[in-house]
C-alpha positions as CSV (number, residue, x, y, z in Angstrom):
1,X,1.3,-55.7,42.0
2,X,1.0,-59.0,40.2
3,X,4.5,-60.5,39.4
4,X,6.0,-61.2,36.5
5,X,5.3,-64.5,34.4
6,X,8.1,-65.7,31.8
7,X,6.7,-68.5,29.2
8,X,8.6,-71.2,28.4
9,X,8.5,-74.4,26.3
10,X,10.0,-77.2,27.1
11,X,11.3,-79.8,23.8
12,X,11.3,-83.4,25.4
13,X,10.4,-86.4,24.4
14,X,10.3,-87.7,27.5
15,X,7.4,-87.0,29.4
16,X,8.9,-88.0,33.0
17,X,11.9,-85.1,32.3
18,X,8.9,-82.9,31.5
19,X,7.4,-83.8,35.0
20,X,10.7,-83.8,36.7
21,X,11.3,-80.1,34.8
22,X,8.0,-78.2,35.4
23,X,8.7,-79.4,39.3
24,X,11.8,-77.7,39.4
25,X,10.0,-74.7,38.4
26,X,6.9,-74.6,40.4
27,X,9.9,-74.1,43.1
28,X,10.7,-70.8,41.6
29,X,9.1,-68.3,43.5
30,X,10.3,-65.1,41.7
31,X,9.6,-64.8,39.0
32,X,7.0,-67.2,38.1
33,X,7.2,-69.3,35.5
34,X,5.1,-70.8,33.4
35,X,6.2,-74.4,31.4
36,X,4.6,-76.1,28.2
37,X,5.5,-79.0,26.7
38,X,6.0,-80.6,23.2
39,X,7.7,-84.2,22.5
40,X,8.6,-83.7,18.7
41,X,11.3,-82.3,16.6
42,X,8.6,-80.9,14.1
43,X,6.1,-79.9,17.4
44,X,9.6,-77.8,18.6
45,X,10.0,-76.2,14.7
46,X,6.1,-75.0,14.5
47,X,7.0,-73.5,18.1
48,X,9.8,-71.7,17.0
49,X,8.0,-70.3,14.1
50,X,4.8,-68.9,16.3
51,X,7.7,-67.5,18.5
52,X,5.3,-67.3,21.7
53,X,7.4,-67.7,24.5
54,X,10.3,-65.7,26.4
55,X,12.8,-69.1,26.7
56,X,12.9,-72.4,24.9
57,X,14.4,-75.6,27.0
58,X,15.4,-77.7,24.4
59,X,16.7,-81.3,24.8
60,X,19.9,-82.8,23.5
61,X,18.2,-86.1,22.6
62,X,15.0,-85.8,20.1
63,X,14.4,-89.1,18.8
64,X,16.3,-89.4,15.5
65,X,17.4,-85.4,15.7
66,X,19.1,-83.3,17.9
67,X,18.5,-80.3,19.7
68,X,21.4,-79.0,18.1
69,X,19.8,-79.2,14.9
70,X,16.4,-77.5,16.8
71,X,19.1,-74.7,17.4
72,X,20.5,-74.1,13.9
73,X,16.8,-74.1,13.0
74,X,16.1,-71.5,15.7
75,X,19.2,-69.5,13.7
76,X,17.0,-69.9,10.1
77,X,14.3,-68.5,11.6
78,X,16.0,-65.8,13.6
79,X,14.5,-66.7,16.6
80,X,14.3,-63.6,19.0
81,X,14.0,-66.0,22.2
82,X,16.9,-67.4,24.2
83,X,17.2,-71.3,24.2
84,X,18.7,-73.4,27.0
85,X,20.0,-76.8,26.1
86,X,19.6,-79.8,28.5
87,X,21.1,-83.0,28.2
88,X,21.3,-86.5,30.0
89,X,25.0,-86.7,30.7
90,X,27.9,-83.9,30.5
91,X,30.0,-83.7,27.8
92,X,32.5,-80.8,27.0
93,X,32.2,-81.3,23.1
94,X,28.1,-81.0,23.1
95,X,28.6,-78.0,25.1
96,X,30.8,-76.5,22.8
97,X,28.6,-77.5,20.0
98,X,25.3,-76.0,21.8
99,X,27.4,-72.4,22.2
100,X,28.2,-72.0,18.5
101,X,24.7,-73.3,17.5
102,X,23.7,-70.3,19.2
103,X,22.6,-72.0,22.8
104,X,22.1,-69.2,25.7
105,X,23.1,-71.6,28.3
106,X,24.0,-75.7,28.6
107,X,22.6,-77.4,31.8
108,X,23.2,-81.5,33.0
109,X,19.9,-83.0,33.9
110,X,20.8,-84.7,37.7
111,X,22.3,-81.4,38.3
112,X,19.8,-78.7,38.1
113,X,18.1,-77.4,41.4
114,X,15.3,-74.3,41.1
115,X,18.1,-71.9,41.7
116,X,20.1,-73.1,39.0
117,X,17.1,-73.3,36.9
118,X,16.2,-69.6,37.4
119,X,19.8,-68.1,37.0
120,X,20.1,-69.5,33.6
121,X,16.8,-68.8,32.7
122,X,17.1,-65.1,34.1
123,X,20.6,-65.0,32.5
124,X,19.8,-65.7,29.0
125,X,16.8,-63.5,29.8
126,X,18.9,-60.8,30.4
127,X,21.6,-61.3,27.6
128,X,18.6,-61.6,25.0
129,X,17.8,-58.6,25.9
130,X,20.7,-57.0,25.9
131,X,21.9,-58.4,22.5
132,X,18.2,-57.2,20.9
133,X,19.3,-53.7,22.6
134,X,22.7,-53.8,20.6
135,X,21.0,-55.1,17.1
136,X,18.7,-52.4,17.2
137,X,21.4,-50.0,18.2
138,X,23.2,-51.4,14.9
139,X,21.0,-51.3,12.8
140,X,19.8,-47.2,13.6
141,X,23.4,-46.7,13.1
142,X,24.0,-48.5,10.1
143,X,20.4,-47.0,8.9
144,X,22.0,-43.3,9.4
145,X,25.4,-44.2,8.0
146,X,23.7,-45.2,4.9
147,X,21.4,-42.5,4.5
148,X,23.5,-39.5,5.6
149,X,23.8,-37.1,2.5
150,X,27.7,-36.9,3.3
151,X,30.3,-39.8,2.5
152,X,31.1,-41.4,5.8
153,X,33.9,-44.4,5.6
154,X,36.1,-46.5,7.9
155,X,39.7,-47.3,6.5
156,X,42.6,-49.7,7.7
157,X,45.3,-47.9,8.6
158,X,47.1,-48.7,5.8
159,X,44.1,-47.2,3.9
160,X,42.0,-50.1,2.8
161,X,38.4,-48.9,3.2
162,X,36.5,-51.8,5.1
163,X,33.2,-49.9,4.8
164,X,31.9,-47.1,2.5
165,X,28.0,-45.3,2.8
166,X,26.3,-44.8,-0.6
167,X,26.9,-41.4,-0.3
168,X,30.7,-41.6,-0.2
169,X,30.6,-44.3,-3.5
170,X,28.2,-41.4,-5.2
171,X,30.7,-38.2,-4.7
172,X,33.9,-40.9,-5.9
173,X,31.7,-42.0,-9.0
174,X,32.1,-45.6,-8.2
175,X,28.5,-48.2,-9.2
176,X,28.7,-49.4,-5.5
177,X,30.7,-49.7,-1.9
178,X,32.5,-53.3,-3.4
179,X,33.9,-51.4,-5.9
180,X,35.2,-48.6,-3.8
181,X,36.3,-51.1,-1.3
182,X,39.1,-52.7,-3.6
183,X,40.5,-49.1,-3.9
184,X,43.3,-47.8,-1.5
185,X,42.5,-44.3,0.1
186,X,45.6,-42.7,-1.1
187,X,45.3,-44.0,-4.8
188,X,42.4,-41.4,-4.7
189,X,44.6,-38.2,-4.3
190,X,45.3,-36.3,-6.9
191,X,48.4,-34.8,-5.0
192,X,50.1,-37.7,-3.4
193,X,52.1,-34.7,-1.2
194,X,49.0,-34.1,0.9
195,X,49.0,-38.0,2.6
196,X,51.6,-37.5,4.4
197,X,50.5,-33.9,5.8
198,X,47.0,-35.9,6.3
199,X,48.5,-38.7,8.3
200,X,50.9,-36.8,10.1
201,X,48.0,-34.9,11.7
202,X,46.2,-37.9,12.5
203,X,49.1,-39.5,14.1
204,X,49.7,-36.1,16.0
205,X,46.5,-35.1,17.1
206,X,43.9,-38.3,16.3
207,X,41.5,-36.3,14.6
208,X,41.5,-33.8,11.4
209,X,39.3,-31.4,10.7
210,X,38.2,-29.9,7.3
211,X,41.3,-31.0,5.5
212,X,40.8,-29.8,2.2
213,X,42.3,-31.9,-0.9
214,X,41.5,-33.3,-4.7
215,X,40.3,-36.4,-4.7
216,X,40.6,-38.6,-8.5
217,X,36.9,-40.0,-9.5
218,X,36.6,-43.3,-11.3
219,X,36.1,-41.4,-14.6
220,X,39.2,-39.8,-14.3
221,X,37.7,-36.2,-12.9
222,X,38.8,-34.7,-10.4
223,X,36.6,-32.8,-7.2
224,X,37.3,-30.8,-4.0
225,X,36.5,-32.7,-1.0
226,X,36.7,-31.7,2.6
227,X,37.6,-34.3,4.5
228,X,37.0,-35.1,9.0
229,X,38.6,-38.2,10.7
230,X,39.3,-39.7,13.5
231,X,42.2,-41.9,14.5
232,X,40.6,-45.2,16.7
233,X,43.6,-46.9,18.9
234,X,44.0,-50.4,19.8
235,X,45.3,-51.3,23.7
236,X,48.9,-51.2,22.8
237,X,48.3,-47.0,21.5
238,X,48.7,-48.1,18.1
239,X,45.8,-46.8,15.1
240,X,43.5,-49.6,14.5
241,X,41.2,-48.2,12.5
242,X,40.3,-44.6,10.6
243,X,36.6,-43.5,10.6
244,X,36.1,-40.1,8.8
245,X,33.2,-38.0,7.2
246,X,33.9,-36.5,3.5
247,X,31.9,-33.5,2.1
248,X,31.7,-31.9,-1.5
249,X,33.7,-29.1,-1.3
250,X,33.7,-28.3,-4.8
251,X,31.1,-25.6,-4.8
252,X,33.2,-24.0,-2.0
253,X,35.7,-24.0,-3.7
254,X,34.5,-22.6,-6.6
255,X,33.4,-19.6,-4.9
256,X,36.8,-19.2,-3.1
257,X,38.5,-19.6,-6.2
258,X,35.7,-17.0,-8.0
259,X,36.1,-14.5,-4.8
260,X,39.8,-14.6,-5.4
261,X,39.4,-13.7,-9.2
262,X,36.8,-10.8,-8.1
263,X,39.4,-9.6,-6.1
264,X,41.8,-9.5,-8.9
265,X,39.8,-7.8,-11.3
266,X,38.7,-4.9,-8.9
267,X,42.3,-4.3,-8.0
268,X,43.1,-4.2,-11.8
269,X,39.7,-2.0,-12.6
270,X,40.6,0.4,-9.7
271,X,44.3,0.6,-10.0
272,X,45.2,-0.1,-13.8
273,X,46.3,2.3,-16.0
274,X,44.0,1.3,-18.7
275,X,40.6,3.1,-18.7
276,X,37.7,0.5,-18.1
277,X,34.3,0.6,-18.4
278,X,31.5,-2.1,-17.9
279,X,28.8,-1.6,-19.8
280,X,25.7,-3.1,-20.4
281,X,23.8,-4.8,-24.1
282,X,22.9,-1.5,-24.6
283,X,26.2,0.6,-24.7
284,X,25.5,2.0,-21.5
285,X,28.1,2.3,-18.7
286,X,27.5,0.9,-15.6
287,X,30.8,1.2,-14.1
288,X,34.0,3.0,-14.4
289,X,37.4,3.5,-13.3
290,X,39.5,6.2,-12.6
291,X,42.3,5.9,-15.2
292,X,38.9,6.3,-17.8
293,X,37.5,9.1,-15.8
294,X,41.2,11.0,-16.4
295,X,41.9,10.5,-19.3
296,X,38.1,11.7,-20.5
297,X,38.0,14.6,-18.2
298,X,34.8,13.4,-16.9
299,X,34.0,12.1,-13.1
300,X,33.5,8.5,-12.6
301,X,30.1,9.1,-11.1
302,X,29.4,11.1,-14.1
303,X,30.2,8.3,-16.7
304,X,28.0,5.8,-15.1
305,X,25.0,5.7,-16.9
306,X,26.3,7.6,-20.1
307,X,26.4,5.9,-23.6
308,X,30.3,4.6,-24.0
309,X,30.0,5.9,-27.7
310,X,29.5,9.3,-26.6
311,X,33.0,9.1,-25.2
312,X,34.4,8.1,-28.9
313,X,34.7,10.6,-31.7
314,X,31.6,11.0,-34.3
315,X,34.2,9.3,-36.9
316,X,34.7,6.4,-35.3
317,X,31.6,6.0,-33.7
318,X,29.9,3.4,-36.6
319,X,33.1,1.1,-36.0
320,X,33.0,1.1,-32.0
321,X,29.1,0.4,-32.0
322,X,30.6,-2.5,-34.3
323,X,32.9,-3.7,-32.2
324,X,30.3,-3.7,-29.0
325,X,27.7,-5.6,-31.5
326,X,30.5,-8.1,-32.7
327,X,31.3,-8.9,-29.3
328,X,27.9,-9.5,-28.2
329,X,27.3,-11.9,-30.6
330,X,30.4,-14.0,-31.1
331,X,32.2,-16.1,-29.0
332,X,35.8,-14.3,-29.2
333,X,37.0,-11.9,-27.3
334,X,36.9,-8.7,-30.5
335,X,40.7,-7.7,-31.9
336,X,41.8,-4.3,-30.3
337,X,41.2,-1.4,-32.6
338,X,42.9,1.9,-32.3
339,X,40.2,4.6,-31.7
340,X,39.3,7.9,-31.7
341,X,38.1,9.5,-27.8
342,X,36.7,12.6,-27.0
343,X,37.6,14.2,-23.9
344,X,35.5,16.3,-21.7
345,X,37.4,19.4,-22.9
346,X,37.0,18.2,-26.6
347,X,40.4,17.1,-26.8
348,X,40.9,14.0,-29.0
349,X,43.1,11.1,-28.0
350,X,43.8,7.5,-29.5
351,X,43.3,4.6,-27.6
352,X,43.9,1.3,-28.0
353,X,40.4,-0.7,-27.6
354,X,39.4,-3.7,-27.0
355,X,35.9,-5.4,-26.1
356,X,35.8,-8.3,-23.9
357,X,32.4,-10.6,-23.5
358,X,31.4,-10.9,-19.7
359,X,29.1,-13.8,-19.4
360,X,26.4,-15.1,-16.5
361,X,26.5,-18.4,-15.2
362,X,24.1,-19.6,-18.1
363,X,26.5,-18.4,-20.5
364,X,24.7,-15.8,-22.0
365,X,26.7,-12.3,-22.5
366,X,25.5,-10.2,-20.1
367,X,27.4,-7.2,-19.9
368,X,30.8,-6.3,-22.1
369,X,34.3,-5.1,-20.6
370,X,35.7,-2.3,-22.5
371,X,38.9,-1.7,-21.9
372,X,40.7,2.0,-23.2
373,X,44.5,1.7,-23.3
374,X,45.6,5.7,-24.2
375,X,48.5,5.4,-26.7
376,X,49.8,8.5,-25.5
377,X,50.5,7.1,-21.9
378,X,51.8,4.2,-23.7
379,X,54.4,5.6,-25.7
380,X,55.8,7.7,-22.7
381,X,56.2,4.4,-21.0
């Protein structure tokens, strides 16, 4: 198998260190590498920009520049190669200065042997690679944190948010993450009680699940959020940071909150004493509930899908197919009316009655709730 080549450029102006360089090299046996050469400060910037080789060697001394300034331009141009500076003479400062210009590795010319060439070169080789691996690593996560469709955030853990995906600035209301940002986490509950539960967990346990709370908007509304974190510790056990994932909970818990009132209402239809029936646009029942079915003498599967007005007497039947009409039509809930019902037996009783609009979730009446208080009953009690 043919062994690996690594490219490198050499920045000189000095053609004898480009001599004395290239020897040092052709000593390398594995891997092989192969040197080029350019003398000028602007021949070592046109380089950079065709970014063609695997390592640049750049000298400290370029005429009237520097190969620190080579390195800051390397930074401009986001140079995806390593660059190893080499200078004349040692000098603790210029090294320093060659690290934060971005510099993989400082060698002394006078001191370099091939094995000392190769290590650095293999070195910065091998930490370019490593830091391209952790960039790329970065920037998938960063990608996903801002296009997951639930609000992800990190937060001091005092509860300054130091970082906040659009999705997380979209369910708050705020224009963008800067704005969110200036904001402290517990300023945004609408029941300052629940922090303390919140924390407590965390400090407990180091994560929370699915805590459920309100959370204030920047308009002033308010929405259910669910909200996952995680405690990160420093050395000493102590939090250093909060990361956490926040969902819309609202539709959740609108259901909860409409299960619970379904729940209500069938323990009031099936257990009340008032007689109920559900009926639809038409007059027709389509359900009803025992205290109706004994007071009318009739079984509740034999009401359903009778005309209510055939319960009420002939008398009063003009001003109950009224009352359903009214409450079809306006927005009130129709004044209770004491009126005349027929049993099964023929027997007439008074009832208190009163017709309730049931709407869908378009707001459009869909069915009416009609609702049969029996005065009789009501005076005994």
């Amino acid at each position: 198998m043919d062994q690996p080549v690594i490219r490198a450029l050499l920045v000189d102006d000095d053609q004898g260190d480009y001599q004395m360089t290239r020897a040092i090299l052709e000593q390398v046996e594995s891997p092989r590498i192969e040197l080029d050469w350019v003398s000028t400060f602007e021949e070592g910037c046109d380089a950079l920009q065709a970014d063609e080789y695997d390592v640049y060697i750049v000298d400290y001394f370029l005429e009237d520049r520097t190969g620190i300034d080579l390195l800051k331009e390397a930074g401009r141009r986001r140079l995806s190669a390593p660059v190893i500076m080499l200078t004349g003479r040692g000098s603790h400062d210029v090294d320093i200065e060659a690290m934060r210009a971005g510099a993989a590795d400082y060698l002394v010319k006078g001191q370099i042997d091939p094995q000392t060439m190769e290590r650095s070169i293999r070195y910065a080789l091998e930490r370019s690679r490593a830091q391209r691996a952790l960039r790329d690593s970065e920037e998938r996560h960063r990608s996903m944190f801002d296009h997951l469709p639930i609000g992800l955030y990190r937060c001091s853990p005092e509860g300054g948010f130091l970082d906040a995906n659009p999705a997380l600035v979209r369910i708050l209301g705020y224009p963008d993450p800067q704005t969110l940002e200036s904001v402290y986490a517990r300023n945004l509950y609408v029941n300052p009680e629940n922090v303390p539960s919140f924390r407590e967990q965390l400090e407990t346990y180091g994560v929370v699940r699915g805590f459920q709370t309100q959370l204030r908007r920047l308009d002033g509304s308010t929405i259910w959020v669910r909200n996952t974190a995680r405690a990160h510790r420093d050395p000493d056990g102590n939090i250093a940071y909060i990361e956490g994932a926040v969902e819309d909970a609202s539709d959740l818990h609108r259901v909860a909150m409409l299960h619970d009132d379904a729940a209500r209402f069938r323990a009031m239809f099936e257990h009340g004493l008032a007689g109920i029936a559900l009926v639809d646009p038409d007059g027709l029942i389509i359900e009803a509930n025992g205290a109706l079915a004994h007071a009318s003498g009739w079984g509740v599967d034999e009401l359903v899908g009778s005309m209510f007005v055939d319960l009420v007497a002939e008398d009063d039947r003009e001003a109950v197919n009224t009352q359903l009409m009214d409450a079809l039509t306006r927005e009130a809930v129709q004044p209770r009316g004491e009126r005349r019902l027929v049993a099964r037996d023929d027997t007439v009783y008074w009832a208190n009655l009163s017709v309730v609009p049931v709407r869908d979730w378009q707001g459009e009446v869909s069915h009416l709730l009609v609702l049969a208080e029996d005065l009789a009953d009501a005076a005994d009690a």
